[in-house]
C-alpha positions as CSV (number, residue, x, y, z in Angstrom):
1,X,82.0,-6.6,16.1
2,X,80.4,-8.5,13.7
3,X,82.4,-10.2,10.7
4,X,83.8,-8.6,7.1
5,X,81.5,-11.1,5.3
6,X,78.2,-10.4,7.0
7,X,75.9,-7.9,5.2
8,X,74.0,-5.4,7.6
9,X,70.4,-6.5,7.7
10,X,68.0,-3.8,5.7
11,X,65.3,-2.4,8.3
12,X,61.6,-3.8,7.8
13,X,59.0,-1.7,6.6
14,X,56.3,-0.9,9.1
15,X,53.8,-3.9,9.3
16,X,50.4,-2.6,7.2
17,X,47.6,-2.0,9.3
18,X,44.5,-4.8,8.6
19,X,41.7,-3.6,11.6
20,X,38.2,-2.9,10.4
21,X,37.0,-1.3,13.6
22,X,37.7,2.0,12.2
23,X,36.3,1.3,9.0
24,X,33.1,-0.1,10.6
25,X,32.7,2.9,13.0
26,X,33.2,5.5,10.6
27,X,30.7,3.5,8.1
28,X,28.4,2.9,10.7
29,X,28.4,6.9,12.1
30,X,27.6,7.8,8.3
31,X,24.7,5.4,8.2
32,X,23.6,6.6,11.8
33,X,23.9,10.5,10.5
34,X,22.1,9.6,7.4
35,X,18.9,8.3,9.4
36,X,19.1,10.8,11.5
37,X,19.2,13.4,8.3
38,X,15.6,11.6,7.4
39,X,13.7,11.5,10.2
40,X,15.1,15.3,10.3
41,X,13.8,16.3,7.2
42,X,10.3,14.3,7.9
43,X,10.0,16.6,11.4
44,X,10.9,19.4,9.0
45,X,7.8,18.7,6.2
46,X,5.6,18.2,9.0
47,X,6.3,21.4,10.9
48,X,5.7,23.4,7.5
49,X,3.1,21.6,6.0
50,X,1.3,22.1,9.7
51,X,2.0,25.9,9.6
52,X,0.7,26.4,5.8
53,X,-1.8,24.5,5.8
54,X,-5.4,25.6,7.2
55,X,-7.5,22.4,7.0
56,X,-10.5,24.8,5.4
57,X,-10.9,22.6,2.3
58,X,-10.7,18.5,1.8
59,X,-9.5,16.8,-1.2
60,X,-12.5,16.4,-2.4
61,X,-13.6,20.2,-2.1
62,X,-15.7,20.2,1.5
63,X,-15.3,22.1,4.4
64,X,-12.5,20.4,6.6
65,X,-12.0,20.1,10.4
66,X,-11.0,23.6,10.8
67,X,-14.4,24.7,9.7
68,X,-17.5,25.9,12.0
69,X,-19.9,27.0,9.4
70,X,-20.3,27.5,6.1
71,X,-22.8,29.1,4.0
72,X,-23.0,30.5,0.0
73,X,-22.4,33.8,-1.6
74,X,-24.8,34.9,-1.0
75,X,-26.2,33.1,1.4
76,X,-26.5,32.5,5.5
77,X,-26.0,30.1,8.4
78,X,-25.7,29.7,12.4
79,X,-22.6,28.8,14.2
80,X,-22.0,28.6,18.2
81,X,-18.8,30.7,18.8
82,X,-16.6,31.3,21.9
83,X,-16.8,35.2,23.9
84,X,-13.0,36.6,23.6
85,X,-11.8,34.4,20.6
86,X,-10.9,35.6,17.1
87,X,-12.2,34.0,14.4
88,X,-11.6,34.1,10.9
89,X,-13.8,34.4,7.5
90,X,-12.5,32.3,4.3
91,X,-13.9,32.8,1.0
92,X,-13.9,29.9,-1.1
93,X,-14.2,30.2,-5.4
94,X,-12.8,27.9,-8.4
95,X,-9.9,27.9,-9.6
96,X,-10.6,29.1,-12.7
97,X,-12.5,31.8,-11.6
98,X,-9.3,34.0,-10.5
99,X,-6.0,35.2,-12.7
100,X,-2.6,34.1,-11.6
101,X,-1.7,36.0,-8.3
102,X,-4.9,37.1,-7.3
103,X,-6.9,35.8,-4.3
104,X,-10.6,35.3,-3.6
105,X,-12.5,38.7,-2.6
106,X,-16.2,39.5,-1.7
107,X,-18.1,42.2,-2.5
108,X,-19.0,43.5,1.0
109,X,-18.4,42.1,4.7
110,X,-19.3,39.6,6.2
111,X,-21.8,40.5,8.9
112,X,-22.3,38.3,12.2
113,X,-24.9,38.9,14.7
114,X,-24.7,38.1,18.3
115,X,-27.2,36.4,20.8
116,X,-28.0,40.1,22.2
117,X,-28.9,41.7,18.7
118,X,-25.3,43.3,18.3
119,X,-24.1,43.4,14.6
120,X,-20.4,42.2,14.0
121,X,-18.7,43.2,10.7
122,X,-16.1,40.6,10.1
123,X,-13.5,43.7,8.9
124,X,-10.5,43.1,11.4
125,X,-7.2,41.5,9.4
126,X,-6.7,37.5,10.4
127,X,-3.9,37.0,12.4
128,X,-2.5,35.1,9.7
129,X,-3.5,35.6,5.4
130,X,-4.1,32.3,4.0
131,X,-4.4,31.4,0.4
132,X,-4.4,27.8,-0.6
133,X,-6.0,25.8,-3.3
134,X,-7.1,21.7,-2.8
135,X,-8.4,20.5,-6.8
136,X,-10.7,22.9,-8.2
137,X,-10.8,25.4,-5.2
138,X,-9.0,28.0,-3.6
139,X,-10.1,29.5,-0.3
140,X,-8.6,33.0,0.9
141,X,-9.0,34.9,4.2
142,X,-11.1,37.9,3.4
143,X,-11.9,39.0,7.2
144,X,-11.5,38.7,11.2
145,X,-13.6,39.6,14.3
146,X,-13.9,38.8,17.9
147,X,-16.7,37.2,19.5
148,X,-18.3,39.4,21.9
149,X,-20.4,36.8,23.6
150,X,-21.1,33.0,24.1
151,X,-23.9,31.7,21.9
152,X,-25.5,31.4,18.5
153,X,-24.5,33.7,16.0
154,X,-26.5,34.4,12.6
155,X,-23.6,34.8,9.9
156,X,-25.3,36.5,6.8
157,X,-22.3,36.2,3.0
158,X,-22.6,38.7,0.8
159,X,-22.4,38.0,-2.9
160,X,-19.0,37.3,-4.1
161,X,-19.9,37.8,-7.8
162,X,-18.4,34.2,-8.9
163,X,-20.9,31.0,-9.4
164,X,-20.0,28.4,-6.4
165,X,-18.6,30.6,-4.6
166,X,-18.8,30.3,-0.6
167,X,-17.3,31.0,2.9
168,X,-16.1,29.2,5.9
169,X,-15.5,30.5,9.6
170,X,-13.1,28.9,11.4
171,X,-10.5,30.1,14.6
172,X,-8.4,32.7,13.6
173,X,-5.0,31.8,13.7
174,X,-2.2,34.2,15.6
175,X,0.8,35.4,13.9
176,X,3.5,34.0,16.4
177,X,3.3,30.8,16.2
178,X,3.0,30.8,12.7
179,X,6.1,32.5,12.2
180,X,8.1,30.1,14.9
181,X,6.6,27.1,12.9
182,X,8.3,28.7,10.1
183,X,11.3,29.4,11.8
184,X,11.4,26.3,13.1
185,X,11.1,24.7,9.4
186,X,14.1,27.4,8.3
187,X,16.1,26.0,10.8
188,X,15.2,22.5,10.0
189,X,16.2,22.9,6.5
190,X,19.9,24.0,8.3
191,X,19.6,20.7,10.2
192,X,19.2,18.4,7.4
193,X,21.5,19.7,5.2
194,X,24.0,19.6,8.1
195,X,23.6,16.1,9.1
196,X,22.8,15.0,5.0
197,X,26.5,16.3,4.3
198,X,27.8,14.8,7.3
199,X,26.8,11.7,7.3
200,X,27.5,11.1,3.3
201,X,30.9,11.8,4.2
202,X,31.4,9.9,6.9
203,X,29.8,7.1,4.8
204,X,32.3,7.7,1.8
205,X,35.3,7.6,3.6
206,X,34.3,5.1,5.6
207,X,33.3,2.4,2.3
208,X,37.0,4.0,1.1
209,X,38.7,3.1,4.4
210,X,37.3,-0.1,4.7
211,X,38.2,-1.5,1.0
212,X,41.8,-0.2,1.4
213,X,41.6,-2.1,4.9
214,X,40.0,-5.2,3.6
215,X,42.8,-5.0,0.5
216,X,45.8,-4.8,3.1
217,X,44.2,-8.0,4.9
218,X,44.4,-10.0,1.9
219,X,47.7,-8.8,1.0
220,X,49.2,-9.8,4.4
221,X,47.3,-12.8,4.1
């Protein structure tokens, strides 16, 4: 029994917390998700600019990589093509040269013929329309065909009715990969703003944490 004159001792407030682990970890996961949000997005732009792009024209106007011949409208040239794959034509006009919305056009078909004599109208539809521009150009698809044989072909351009105007062949390119590289860009876009959001948060409330944290310690201190 304790004595008349003694006052009850007043219970002590919980002592403050002071660790920085949390802090740090949370911090440190936002950073983490925030990397992780970049080299998403960079996967992302490289998917789609793969799947729009056609590699017909270079900067600086020329045929690019993806091209096997190329000849004026009007105008004519030999390429070596493959028996069983699909090729594509591209016809290639200035800028300035076409309204808003339209694409490049030629007059007739483009006409192929085979080592054995056998006249190819490049009339099919490309597994995949392209329209792109690169400076002063822009180059359309404006055909298809298979290749019926191995060897030389003589590829004769019809007049497109536009000064420096010409066309391209290059591999056709099939529809389903296309559209899975631009799924795959759709769902990429999900991905970095999922792991953007995330890991802003987590590196919010982790700088918040940590100066309440690093005010307690000085406090106790």
């Amino acid at each position: 029994m304790s004595a008349p004159w003694q006052q009850p001792v007043p219970p002590q407030p919980p002592a403050r917390k002071t660790s920085l682990v949390g802090p740090v970890v949370l911090t440190g996961a936002g950073v983490v998700l925030l990397v992780g949000t970049l080299i998403a997005a960079v996967v992302t732009a490289g998917v789609f600019l793969g799947a729009v792009r056609s590699d017909v024209l270079t900067l600086d106007g020329q045929p690019g990589a993806a091209v096997l011949a190329s000849a004026p409208a009007p105008g004519a040239a030999s390429v070596e093509l493959t028996a069983g794959e699909r090729y594509a034509v591209y016809l290639v006009v200035p800028r300035d040269s076409l309204r808003d919305g339209e694409s490049p056009s030629l007059e007739e078909d483009v006409l192929l013929e085979a080592p054995s004599g056998e006249v190819i109208r490049a009339d099919d539809s490309p597994g995949v329309t392209m329209n792109e521009g690169m400076g002063d150009l822009r180059a359309g698809t404006v055909g298809a065909f298979l290749a019926p044989q191995t060897g030389t072909y003589q590829m004769v351009v019809p007049p497109a009715g536009v000064d420096g105007a010409w066309v391209a062949l290059a591999p056709d390119r099939p529809f389903a990969p296309f559209f899975g590289a631009i799924g795959g860009t759709v769902l990429g876009v999900f991905v970095v703003i999922g792991l953007g959001g995330a890991g802003l948060g987590a590196l919010v409330a982790g700088v918040v944490w940590w100066v309440v944290r690093a005010r307690a310690r000085r406090q106790v201190a």
